[in-house]
N, CA, C and O atoms as a Tinker XYZ file with bonds, in Angstrom:
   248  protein
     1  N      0.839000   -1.163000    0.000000    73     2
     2  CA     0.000000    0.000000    0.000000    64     1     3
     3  C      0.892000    1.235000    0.000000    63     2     4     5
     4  O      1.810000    1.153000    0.815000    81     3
     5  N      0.854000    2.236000   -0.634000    73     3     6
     6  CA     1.307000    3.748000   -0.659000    64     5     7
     7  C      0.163000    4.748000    0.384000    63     6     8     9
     8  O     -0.973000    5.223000    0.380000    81     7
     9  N      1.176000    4.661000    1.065000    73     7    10
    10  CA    -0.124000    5.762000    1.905000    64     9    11
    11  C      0.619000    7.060000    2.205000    63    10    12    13
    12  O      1.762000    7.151000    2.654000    81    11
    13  N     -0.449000    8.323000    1.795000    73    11    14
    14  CA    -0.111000    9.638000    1.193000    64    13    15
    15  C     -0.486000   10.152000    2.910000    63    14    16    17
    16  O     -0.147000   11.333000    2.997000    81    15
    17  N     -1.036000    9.673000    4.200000    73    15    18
    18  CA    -1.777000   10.240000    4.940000    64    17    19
    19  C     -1.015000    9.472000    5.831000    63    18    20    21
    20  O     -0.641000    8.332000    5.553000    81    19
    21  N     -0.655000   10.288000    7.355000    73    19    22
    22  CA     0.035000   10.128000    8.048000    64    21    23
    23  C     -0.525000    8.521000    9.119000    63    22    24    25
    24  O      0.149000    7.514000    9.333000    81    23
    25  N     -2.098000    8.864000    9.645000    73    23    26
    26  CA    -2.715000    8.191000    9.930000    64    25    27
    27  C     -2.276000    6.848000    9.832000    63    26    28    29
    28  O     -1.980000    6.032000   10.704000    81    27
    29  N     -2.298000    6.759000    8.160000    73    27    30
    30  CA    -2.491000    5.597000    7.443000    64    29    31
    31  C     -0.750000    4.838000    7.564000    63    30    32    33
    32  O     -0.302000    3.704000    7.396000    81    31
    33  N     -0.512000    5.383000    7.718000    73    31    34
    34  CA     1.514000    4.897000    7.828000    64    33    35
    35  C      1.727000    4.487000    9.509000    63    34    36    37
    36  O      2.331000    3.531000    9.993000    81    35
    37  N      1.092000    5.439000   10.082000    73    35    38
    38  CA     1.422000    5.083000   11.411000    64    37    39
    39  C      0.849000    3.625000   12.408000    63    38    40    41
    40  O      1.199000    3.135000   13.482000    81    39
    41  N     -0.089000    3.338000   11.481000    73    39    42
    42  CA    -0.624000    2.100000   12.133000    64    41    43
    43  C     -0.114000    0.692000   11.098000    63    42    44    45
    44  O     -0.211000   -0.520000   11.289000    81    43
    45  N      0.391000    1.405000   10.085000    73    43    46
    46  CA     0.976000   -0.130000    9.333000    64    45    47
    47  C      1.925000   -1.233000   10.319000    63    46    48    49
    48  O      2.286000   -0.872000   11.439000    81    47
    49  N      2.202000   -2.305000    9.895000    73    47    50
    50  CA     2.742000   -3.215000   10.544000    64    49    51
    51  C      4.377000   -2.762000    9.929000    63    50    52    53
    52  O      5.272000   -2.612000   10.760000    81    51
    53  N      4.617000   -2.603000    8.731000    73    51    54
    54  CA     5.988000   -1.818000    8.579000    64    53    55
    55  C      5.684000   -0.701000    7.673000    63    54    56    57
    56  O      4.539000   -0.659000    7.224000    81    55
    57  N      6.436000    0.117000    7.367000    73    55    58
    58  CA     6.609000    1.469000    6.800000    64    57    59
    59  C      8.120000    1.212000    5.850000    63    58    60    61
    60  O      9.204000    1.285000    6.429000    81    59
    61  N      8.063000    1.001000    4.802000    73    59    62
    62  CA     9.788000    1.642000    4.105000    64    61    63
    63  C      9.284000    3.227000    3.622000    63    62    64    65
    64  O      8.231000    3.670000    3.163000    81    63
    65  N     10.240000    3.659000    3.880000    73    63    66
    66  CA    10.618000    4.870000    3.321000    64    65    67
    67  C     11.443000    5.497000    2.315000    63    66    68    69
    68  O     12.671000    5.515000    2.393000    81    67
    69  N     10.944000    5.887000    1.600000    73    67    70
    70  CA    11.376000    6.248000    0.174000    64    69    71
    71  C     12.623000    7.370000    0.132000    63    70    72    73
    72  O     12.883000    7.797000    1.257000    81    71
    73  N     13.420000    7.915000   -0.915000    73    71    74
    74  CA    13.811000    8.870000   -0.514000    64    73    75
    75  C     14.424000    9.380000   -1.816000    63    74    76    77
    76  O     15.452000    8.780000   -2.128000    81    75
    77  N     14.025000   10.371000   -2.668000    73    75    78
    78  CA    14.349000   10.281000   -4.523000    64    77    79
    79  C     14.245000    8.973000   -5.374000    63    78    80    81
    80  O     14.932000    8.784000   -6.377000    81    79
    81  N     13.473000    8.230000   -4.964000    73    79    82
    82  CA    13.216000    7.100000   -5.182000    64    81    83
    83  C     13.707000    5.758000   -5.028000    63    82    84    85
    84  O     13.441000    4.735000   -5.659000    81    83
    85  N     14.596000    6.004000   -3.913000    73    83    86
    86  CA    15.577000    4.359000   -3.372000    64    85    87
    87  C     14.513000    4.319000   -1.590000    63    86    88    89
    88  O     13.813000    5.131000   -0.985000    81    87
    89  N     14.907000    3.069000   -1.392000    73    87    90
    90  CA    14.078000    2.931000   -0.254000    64    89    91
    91  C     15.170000    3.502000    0.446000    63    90    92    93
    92  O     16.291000    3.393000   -0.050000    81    91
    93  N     14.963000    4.289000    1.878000    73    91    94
    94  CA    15.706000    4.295000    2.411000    64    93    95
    95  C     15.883000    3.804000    4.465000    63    94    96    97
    96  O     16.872000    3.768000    5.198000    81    95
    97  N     14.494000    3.536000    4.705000    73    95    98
    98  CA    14.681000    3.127000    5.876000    64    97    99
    99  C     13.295000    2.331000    5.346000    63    98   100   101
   100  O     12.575000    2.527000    4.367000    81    99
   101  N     13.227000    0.910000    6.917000    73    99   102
   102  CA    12.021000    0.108000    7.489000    64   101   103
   103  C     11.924000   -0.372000    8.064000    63   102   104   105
   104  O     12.839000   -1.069000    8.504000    81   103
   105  N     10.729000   -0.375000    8.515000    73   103   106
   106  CA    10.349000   -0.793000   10.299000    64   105   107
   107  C      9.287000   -0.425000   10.301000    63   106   108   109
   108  O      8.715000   -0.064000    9.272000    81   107
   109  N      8.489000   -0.422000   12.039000    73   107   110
   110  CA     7.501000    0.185000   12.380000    64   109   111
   111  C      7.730000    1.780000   12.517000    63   110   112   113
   112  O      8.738000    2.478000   12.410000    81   111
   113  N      6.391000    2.065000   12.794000    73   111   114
   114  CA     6.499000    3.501000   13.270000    64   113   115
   115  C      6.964000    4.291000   14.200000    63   114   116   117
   116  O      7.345000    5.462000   14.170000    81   115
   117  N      6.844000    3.058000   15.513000    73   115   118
   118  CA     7.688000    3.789000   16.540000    64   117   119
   119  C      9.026000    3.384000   17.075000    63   118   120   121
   120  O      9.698000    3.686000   18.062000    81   119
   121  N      9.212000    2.251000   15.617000    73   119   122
   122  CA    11.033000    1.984000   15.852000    64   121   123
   123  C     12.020000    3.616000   14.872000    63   122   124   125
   124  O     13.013000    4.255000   15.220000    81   123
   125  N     10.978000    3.755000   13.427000    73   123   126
   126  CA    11.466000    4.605000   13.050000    64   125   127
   127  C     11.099000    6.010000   13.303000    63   126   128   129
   128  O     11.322000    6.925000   12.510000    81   127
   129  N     10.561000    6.128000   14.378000    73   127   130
   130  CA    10.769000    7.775000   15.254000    64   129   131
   131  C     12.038000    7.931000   16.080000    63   130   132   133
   132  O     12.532000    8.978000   16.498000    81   131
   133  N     12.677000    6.060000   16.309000    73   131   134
   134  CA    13.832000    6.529000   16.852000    64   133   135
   135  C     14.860000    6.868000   16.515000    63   134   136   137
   136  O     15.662000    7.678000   16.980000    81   135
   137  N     14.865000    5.787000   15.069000    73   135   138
   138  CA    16.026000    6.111000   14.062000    64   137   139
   139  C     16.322000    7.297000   13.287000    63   138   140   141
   140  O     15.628000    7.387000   12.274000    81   139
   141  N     17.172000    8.254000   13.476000    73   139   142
   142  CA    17.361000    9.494000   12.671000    64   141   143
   143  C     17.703000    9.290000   11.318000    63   142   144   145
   144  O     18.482000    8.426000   10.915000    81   143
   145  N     16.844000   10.450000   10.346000    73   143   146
   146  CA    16.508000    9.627000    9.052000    64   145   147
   147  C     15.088000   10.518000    8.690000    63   146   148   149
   148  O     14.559000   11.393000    9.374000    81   147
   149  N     14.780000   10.114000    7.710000    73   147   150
   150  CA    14.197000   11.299000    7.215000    64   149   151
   151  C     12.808000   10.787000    7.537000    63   150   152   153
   152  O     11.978000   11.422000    6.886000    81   151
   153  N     12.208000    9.767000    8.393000    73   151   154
   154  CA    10.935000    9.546000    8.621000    64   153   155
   155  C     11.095000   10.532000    9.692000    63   154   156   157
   156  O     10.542000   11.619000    9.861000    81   155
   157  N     12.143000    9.786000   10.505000    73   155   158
   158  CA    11.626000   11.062000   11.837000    64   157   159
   159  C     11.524000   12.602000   11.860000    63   158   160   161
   160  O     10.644000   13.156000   12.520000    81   159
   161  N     12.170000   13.092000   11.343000    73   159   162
   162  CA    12.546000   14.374000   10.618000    64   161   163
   163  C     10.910000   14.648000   10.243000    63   162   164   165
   164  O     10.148000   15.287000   10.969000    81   163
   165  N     10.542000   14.025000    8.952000    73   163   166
   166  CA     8.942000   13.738000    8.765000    64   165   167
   167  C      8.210000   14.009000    9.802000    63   166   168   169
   168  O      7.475000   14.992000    9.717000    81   167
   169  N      8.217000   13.322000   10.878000    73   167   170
   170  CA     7.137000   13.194000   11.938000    64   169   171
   171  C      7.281000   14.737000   12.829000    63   170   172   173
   172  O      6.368000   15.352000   13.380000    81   171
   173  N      8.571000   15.059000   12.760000    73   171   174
   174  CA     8.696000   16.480000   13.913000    64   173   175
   175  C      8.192000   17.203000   12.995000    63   174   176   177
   176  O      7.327000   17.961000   13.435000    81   175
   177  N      8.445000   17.310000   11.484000    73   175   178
   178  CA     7.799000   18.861000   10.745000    64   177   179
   179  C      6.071000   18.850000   10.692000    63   178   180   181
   180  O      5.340000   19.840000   10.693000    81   179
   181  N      5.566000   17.034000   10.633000    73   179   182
   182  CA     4.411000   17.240000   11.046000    64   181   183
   183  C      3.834000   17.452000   11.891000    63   182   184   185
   184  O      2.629000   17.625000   11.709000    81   183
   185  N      4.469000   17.567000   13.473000    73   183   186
   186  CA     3.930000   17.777000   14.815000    64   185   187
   187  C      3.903000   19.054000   14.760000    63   186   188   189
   188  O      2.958000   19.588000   15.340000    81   187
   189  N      4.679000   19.740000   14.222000    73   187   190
   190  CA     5.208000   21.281000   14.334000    64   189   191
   191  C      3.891000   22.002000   13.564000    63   190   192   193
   192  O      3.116000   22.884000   13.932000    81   191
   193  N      3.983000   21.357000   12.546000    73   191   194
   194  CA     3.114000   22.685000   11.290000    64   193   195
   195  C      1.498000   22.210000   11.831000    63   194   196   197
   196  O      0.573000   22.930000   11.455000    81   195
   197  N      1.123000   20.806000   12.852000    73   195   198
   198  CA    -0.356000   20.785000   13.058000    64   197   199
   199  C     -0.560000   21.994000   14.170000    63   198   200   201
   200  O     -1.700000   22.458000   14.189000    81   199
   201  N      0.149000   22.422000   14.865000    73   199   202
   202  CA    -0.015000   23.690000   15.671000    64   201   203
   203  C     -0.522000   25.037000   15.053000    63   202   204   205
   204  O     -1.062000   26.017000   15.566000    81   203
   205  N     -0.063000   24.663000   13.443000    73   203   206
   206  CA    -0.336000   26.330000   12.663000    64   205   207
   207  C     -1.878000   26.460000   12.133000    63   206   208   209
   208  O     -2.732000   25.740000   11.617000    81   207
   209  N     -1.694000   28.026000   12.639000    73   207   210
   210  CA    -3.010000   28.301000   12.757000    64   209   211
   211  C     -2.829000   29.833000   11.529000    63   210   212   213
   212  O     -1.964000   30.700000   11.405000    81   211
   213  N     -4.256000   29.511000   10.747000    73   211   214
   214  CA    -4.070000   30.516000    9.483000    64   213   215
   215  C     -4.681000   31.817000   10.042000    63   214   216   217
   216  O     -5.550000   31.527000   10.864000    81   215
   217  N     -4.537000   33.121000    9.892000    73   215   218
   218  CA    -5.946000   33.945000   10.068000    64   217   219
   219  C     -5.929000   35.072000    8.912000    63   218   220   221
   220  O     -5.182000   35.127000    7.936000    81   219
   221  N     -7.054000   36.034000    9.328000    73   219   222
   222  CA    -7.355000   36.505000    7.976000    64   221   223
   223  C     -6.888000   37.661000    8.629000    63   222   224   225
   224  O     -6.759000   37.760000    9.849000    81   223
   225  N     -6.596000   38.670000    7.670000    73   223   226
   226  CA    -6.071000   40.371000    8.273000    64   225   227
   227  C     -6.719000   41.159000    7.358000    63   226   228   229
   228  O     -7.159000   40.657000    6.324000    81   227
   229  N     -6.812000   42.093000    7.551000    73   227   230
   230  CA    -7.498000   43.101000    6.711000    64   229   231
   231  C     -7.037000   43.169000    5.392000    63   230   232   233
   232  O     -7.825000   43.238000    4.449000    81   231
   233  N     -5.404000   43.149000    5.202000    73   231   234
   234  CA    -4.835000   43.145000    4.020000    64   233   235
   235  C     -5.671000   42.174000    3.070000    63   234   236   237
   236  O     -5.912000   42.711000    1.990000    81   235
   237  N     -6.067000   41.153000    3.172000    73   235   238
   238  CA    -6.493000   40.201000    2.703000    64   237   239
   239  C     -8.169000   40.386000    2.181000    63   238   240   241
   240  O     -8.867000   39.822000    1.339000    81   239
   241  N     -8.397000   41.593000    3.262000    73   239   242
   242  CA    -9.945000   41.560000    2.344000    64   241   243
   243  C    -10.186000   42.539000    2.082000    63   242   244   245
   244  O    -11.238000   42.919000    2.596000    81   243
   245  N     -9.425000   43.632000    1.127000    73   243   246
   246  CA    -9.292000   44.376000    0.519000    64   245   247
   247  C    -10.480000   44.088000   -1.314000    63   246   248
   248  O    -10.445000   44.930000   -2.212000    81   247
């Protein structure tokens, strides 16, 4: 399975990880949060950016 959605990766039984198109790591999900490597890397920019919050400013509704 290719799964585009975080959800969907995190409950697989393994995960490889791609990387310009060579695999580059595999395992589970919470072996590869430990391994440094570009899943985990992955997982902190997604913890980070679910905090962001959009808003509107006046500039915008011009």
């Amino acid at each position: 399975m290719i799964a585009h959605r975080f959800k969907t990766a995190e409950h697989a039984n393994q995960i490889r990880v791609t990387d310009h198109g060579r695999f580059d790591q595999q395992s589970t999900h919470a072996q590869l949060k430990q391994q440094a490597g570009i899943y985990r890397s992955f997982v902190g920019e997604r913890r980070k950016s679910a905090s962001w919050k959009i808003y509107e400013t006046a500039a915008f509704l011009v």
